[in-house]
Backbone bond lengths (Angstrom), bond angles and torsions (degrees), N, CA, C in turn:
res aa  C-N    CA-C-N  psi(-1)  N-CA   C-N-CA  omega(-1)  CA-C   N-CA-C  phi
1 X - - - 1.449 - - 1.523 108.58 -
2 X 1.447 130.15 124.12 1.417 138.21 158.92 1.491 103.10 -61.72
3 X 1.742 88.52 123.15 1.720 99.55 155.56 1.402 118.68 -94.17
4 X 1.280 94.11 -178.58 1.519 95.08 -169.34 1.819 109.17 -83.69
5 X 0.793 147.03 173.39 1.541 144.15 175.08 1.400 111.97 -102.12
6 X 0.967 167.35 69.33 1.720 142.10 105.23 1.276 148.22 13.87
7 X 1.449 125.07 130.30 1.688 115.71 -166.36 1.403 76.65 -110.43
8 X 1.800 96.02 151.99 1.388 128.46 -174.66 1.413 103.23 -104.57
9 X 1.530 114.67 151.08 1.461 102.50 159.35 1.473 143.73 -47.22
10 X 1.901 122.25 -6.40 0.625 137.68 -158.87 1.525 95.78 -117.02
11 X 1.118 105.90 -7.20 2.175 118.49 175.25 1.630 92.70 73.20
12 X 1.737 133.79 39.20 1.441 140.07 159.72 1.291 91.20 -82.28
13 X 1.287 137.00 138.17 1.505 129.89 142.17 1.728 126.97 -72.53
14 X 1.050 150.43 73.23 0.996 160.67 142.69 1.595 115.11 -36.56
15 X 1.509 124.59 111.17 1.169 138.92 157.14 1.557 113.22 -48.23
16 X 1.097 90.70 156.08 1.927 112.86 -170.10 1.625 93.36 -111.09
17 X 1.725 93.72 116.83 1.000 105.73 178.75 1.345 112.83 -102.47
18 X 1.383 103.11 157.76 1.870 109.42 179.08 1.379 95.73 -141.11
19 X 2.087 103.05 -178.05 1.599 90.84 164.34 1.166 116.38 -109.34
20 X 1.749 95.31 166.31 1.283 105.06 -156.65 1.608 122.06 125.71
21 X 1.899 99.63 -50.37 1.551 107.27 161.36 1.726 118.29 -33.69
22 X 1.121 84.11 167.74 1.570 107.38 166.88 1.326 124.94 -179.32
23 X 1.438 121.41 151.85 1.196 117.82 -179.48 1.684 133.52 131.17
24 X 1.229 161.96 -144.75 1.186 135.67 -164.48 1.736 90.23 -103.89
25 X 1.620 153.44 -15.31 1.089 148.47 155.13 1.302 112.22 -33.45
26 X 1.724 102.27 -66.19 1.481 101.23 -176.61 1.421 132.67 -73.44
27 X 1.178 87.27 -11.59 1.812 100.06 177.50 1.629 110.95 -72.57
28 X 1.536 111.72 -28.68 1.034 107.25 171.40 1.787 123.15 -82.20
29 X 1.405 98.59 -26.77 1.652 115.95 172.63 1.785 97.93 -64.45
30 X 1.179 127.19 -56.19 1.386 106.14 174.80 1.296 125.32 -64.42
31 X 1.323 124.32 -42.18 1.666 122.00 159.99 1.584 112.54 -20.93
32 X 1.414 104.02 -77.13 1.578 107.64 -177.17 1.252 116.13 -49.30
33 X 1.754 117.00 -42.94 1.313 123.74 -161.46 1.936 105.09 -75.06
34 X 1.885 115.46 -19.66 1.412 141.41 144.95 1.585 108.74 -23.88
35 X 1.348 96.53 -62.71 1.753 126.46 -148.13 1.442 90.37 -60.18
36 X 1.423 107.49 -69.85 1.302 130.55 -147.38 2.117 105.93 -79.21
37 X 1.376 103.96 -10.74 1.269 107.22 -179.23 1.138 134.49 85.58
38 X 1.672 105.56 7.64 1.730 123.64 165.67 1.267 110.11 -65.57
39 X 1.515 128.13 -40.82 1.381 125.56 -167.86 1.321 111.37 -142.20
40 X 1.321 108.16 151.18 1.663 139.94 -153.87 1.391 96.88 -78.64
41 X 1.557 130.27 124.85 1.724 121.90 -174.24 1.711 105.58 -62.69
42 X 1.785 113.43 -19.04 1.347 108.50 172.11 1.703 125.60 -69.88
43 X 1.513 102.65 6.79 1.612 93.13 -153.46 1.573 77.95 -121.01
44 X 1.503 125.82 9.92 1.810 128.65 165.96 1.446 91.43 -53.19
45 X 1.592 109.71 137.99 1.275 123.30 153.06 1.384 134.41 -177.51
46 X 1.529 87.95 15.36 2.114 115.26 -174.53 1.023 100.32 38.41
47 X 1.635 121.02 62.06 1.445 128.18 165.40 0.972 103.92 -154.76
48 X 1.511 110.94 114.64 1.466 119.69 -167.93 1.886 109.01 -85.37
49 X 1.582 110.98 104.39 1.515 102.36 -141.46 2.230 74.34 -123.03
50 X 1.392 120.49 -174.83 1.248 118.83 149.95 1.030 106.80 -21.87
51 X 1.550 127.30 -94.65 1.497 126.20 -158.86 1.013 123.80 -16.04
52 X 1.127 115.68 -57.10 1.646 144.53 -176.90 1.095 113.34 -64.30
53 X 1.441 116.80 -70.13 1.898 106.95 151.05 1.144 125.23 -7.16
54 X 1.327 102.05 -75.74 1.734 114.17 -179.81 0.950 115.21 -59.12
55 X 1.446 157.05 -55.71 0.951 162.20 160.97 1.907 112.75 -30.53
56 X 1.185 112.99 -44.40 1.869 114.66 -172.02 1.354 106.56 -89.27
57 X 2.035 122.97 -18.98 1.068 115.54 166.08 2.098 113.78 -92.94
58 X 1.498 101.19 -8.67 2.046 82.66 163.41 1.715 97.42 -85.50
59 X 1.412 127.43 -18.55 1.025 113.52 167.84 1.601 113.45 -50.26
60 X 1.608 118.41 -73.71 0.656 96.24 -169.35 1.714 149.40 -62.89
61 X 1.667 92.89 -30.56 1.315 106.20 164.75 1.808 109.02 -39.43
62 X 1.385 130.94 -55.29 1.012 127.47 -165.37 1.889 117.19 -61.77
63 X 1.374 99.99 -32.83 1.678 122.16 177.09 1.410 93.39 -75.81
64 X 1.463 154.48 -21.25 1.405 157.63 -173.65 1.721 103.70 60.45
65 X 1.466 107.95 65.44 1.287 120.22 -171.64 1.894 97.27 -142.85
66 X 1.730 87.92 127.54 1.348 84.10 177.83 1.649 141.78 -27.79
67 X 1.224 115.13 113.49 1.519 119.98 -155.14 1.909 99.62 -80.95
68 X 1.549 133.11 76.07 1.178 150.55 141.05 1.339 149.00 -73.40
69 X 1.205 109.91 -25.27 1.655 115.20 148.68 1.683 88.94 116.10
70 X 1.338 114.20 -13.70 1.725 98.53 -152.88 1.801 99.80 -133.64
71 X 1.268 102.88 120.42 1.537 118.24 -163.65 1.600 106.30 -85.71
72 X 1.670 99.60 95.92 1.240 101.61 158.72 2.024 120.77 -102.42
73 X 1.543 112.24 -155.52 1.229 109.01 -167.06 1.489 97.32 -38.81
74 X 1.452 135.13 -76.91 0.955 160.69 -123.95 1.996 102.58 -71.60
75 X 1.496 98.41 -35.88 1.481 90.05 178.75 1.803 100.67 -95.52
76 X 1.393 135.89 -19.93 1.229 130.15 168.89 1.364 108.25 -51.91
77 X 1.580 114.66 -40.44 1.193 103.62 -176.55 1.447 119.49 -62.13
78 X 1.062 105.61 -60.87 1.888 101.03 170.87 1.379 122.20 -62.44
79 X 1.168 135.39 2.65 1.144 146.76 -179.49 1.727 86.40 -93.48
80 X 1.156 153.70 -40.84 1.235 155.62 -149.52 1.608 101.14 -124.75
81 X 1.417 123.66 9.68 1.257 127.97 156.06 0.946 147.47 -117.81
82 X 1.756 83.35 -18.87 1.791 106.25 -176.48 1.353 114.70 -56.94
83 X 1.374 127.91 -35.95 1.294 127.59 -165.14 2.128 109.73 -86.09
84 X 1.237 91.29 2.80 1.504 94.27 170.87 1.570 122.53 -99.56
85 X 2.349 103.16 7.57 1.316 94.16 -171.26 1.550 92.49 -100.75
């Protein structure tokens, strides 16, 4: 499934992910989401399935960013900052 594209604060375009996606975006959204300790390295599979859901909304809840399940600019951005706090 094509996502939609988005400019980042950093002027990267990053697609808006939902579930259902798949593909080398999300593979990288679970990596980080790996990194950061939202998700289980068993539940890798660049398929943005439940798991994954769950995982980008305790993210977000924890970043205090609307808790929706679906990573647009706004959660890439903290997803690409978090590791600088």
């Amino acid at each position: 499934m094509q996502a939609n594209i988005e400019p980042t604060a950093t002027g990267i375009n990053m697609p808006v992910l939902k579930n259902g996606d798949s593909g080398e975006a999300v593979r990288l959204l679970e990596q980080l989401l790996i990194c950061y300790g939202y998700l289980s390295p068993k539940e890798f599979d660049a398929y943005f399935d439940a798991d994954t859901k769950k995982a980008v909304e305790a993210f977000q809840k924890a970043q205090k960013l609307t808790v929706d399940g679906v990573v647009g600019k706004l959660t890439w951005r903290a997803l690409g900052s978090a590791c600088k706090r």
